[in-house]
NUNU-761878 format. One record per residue (C-alpha): x, y, z; residue in one letter. Coordinates in Angstrom, 1 decimal, always signed. Layout:
BEGIN
> X_Y_Z_A
...
// end
This chain:
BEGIN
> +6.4_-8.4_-9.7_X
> +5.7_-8.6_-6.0_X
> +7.6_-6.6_-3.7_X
> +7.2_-7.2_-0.1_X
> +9.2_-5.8_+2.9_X
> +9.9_-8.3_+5.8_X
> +11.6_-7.9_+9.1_X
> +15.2_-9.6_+9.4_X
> +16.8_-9.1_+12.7_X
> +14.8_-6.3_+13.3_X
> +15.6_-4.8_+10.2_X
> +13.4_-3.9_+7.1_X
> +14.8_-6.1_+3.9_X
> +13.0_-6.2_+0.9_X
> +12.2_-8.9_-1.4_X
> +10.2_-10.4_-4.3_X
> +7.7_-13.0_-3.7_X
> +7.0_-15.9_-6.2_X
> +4.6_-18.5_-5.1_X
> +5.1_-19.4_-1.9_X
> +8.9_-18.3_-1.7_X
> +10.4_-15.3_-0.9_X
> +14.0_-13.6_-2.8_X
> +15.5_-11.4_-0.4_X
> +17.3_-8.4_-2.5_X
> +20.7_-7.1_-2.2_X
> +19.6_-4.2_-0.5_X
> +20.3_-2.6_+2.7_X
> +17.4_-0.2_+3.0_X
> +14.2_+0.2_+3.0_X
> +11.1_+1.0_+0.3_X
> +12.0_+4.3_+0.2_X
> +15.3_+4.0_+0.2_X
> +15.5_+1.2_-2.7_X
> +13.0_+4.2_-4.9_X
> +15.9_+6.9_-4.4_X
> +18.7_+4.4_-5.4_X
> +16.6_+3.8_-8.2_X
> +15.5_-0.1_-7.6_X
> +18.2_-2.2_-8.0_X
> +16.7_-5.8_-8.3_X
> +20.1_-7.6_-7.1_X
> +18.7_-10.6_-5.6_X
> +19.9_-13.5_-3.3_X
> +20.3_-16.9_-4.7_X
> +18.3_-18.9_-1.9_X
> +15.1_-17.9_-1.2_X
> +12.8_-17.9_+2.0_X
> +9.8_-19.7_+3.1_X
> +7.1_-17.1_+2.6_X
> +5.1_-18.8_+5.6_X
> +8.8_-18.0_+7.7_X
> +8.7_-14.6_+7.4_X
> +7.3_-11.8_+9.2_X
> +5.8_-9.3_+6.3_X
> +5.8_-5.6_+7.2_X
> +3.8_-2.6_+5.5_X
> +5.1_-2.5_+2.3_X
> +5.4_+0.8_+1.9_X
> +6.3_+2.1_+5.7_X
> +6.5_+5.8_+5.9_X
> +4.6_+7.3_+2.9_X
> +5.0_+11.4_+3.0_X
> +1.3_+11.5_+2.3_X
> -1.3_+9.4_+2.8_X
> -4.5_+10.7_+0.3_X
> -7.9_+9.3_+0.8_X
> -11.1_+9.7_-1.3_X
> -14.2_+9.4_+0.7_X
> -17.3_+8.2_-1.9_X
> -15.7_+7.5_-4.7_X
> -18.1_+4.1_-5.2_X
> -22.1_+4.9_-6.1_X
> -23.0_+2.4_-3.9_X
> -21.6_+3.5_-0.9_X
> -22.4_+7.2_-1.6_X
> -25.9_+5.7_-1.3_X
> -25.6_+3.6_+1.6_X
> -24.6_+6.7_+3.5_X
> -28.0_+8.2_+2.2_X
> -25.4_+11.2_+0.1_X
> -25.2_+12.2_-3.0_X
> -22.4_+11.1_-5.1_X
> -19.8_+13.8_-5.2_X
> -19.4_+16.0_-8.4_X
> -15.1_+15.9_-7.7_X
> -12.9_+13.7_-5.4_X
> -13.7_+14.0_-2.0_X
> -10.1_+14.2_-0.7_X
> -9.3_+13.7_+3.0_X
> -5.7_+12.6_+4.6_X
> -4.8_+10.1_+7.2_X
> -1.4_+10.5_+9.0_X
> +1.6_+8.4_+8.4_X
> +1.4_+6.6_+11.7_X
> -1.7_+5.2_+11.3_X
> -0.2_+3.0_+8.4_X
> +1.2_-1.1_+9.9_X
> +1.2_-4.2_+8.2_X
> -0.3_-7.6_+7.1_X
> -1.2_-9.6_+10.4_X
> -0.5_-7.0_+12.8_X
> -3.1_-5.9_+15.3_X
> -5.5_-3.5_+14.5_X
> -5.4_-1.3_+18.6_X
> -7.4_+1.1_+19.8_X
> -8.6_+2.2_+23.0_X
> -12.2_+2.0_+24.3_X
> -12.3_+4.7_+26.0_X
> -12.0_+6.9_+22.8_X
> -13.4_+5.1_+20.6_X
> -15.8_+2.1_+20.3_X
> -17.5_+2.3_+17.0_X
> -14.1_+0.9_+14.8_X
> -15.4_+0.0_+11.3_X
> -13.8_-1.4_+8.2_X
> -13.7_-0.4_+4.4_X
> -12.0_-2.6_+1.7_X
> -9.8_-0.2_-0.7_X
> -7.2_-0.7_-3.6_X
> -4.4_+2.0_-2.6_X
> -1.8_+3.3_-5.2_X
> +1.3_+4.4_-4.5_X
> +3.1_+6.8_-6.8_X
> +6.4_+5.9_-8.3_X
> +7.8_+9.5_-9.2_X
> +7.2_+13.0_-8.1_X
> +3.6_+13.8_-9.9_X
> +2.6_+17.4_-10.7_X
> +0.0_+18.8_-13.7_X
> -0.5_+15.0_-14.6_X
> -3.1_+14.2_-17.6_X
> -5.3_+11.3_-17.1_X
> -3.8_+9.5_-19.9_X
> -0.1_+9.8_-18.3_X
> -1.4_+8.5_-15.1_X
> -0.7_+5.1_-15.1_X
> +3.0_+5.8_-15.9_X
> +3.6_+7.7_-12.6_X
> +2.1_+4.6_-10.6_X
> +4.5_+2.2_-9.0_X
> +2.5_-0.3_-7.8_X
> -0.8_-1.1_-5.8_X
> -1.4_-3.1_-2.7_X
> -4.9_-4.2_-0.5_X
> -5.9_-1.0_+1.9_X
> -8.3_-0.6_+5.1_X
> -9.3_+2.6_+5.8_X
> -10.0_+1.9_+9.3_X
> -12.0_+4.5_+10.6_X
> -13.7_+5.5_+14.8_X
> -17.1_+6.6_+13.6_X
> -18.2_+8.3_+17.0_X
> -15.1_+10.0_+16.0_X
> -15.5_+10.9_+12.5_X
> -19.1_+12.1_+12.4_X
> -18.5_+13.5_+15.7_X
> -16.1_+16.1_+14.6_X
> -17.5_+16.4_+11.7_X
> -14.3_+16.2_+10.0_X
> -12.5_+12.9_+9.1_X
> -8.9_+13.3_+9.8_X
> -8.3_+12.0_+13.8_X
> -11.4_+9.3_+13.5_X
> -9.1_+7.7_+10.4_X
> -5.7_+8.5_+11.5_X
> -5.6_+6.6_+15.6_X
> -2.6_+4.5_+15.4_X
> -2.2_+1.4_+13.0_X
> -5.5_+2.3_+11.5_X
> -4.5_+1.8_+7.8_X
> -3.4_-1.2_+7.5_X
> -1.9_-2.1_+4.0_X
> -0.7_-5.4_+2.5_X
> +0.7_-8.1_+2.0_X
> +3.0_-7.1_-0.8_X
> +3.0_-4.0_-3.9_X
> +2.0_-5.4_-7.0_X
> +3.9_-3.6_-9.7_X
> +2.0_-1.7_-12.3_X
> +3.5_-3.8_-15.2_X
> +2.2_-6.8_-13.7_X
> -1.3_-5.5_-12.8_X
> -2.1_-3.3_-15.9_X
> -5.7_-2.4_-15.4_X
> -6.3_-1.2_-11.8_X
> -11.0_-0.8_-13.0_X
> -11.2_-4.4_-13.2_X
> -10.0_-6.1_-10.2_X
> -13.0_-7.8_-7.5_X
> -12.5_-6.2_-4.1_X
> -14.0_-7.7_-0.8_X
> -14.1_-7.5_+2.8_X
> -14.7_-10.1_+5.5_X
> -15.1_-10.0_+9.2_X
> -14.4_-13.3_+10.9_X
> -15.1_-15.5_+7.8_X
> -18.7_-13.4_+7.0_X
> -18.5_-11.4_+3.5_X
> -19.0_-7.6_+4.1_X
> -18.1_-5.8_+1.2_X
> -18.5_-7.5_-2.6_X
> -17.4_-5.3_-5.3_X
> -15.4_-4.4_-8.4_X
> -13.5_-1.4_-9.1_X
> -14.8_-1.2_-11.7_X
> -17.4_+0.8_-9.6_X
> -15.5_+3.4_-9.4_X
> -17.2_+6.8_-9.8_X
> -13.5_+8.6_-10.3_X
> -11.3_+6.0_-11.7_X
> -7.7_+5.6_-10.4_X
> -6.2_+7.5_-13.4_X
> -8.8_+10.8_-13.0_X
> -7.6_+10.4_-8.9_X
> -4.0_+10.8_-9.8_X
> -4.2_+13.7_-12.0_X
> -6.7_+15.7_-10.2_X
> -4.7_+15.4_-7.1_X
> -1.2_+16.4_-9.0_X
> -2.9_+19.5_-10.4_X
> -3.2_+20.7_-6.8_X
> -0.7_+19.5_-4.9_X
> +2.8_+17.8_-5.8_X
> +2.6_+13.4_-5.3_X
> +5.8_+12.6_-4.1_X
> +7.0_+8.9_-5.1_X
> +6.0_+6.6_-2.0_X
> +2.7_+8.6_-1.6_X
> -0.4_+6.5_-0.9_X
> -3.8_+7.1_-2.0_X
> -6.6_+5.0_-0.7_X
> -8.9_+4.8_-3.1_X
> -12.2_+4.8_-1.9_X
> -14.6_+1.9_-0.4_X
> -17.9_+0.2_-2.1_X
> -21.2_-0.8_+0.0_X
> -21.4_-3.0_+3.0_X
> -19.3_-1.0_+5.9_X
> -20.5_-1.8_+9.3_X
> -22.2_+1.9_+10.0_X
> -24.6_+1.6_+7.7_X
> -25.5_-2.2_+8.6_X
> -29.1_-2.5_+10.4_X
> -27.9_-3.1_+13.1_X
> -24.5_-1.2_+12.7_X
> -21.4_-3.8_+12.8_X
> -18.4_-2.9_+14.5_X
> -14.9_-4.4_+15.1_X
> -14.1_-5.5_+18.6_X
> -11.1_-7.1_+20.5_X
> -10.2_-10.5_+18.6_X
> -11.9_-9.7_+15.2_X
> -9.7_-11.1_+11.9_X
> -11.3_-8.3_+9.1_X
> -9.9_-9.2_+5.6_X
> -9.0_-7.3_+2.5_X
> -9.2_-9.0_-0.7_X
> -8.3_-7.6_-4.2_X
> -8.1_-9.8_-7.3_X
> -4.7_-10.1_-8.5_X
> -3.1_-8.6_-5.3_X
> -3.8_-11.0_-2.4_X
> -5.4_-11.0_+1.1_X
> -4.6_-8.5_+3.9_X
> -5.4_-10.1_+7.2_X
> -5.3_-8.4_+10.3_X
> -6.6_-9.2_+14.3_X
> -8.2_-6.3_+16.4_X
> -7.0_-5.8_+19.8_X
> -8.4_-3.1_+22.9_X
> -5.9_-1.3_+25.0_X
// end
């Protein structure tokens, strides 16, 4: 299924989308809240417009946020790097995560080199520890379209990652979670970036160099995954850096996410 979140009187609801309709469900609380009381799938009778309502993040306050810088060949060589022997594990902070069609802010005056990278991101359905590859895929809730937004003057500036990728509402995720029932094979799926209409990033997951079931059980052997985690899962070639000329966001920019099988994440830049 499809499992969206969506504002209702300034409230989070939850529902399931089908087409281009929306089924609220019985359920006063949020994603987090609905995996604790053990989803309940109690549904409305009437559904919504899906063009009606305002989508939020599906997954809205993650207790982790695990990124793997990399993890495609391609981009590895891009960034004129050798491909990494393990996951190359970073973090970005909870608050950088907002949703489908929000804006994309950041101010100017610290940072104005604001790139884009196209990722699938997993989130974990069940506290995860000592997990074997081959379990992996039954500790995974669902999947959803990720940008790992990142301030390169930032990022190679520090020479760390964590405050270049983690400014405010720089991970966007989106539109919806597509359940791992429905989506069995997460090395298969096309995954693309555009900014303003132009194609960026053209890829498969298939790319991968650690697939998403070696991600999740190297991370639980060394640290806990907690259901509602997120890992971003790496981004192929094309990211505006290593463009000749480089390619960065600015105010007004639509960047797109696209993963076959999951949807498109759309989302507007804006300058404080």
């Amino acid at each position: 299924m499809k499992l969206a979140q969506f504002f209702q009187e300034q409230k989070l609801r939850l529902g399931i989308v089908q087409g281009k309709e929306l089924f609220p469900l019985n359920f006063n609380g949020d994603f987090h809240s609905w995996l604790k009381a053990g989803r309940p799938l109690a549904g409305a009778v009437s559904s919504l417009p899906l063009e009606s309502v305002k989508l939020a993040a599906p997954v809205n306050r993650p207790g982790k946020i695990i990124a793997i810088g990399l993890n495609y060949a391609d981009h590895a060589a891009e960034g004129r790097v050798e491909k990494p022997e393990e996951p190359l594990i970073f973090a970005k902070f909870p608050n950088s995560v907002t949703g489908p069609n929000a804006k994309i802010i950041w101010s100017e005056t610290i940072t104005q080199k604001v790139d884009f990278e196209a990722e699938l991101a997993v989130i974990i359905g069940e506290k995860t520890v000592n997990c074997k590859p081959e379990e992996a895929l039954s500790k995974i809730f669902g999947y959803t379209c990720g940008n790992d937004v990142s301030a390169r003057d930032l990022q190679f500036g520090d020479k760390q990652w964590v405050r270049g990728k983690s400014l405010d509402t720089f991970c966007p995720i989106g539109p919806w979670v597509v359940t791992s029932d429905e989506l069995k094979d997460p090395q298969q799926l096309a995954i693309s970036s555009r900014l303003n209409g132009h194609l960026m990033q053209n890829s498969n997951t298939a790319d991968m160099i650690f697939p998403v079931t070696e991600l999740v059980s190297y991370l639980s052997r060394h640290f806990t995954l907690d259901a509602g985690d997120l890992i971003m899962t790496g981004t192929p070639s094309g990211v505006g850096v290593f463009r000749n000329p480089p390619i960065f966001m600015h105010v007004d920019d639509l960047i797109e996410i696209e993963i076959e099988g999951i949807g498109i994440l759309k989302n507007r830049c804006q300058s404080l």
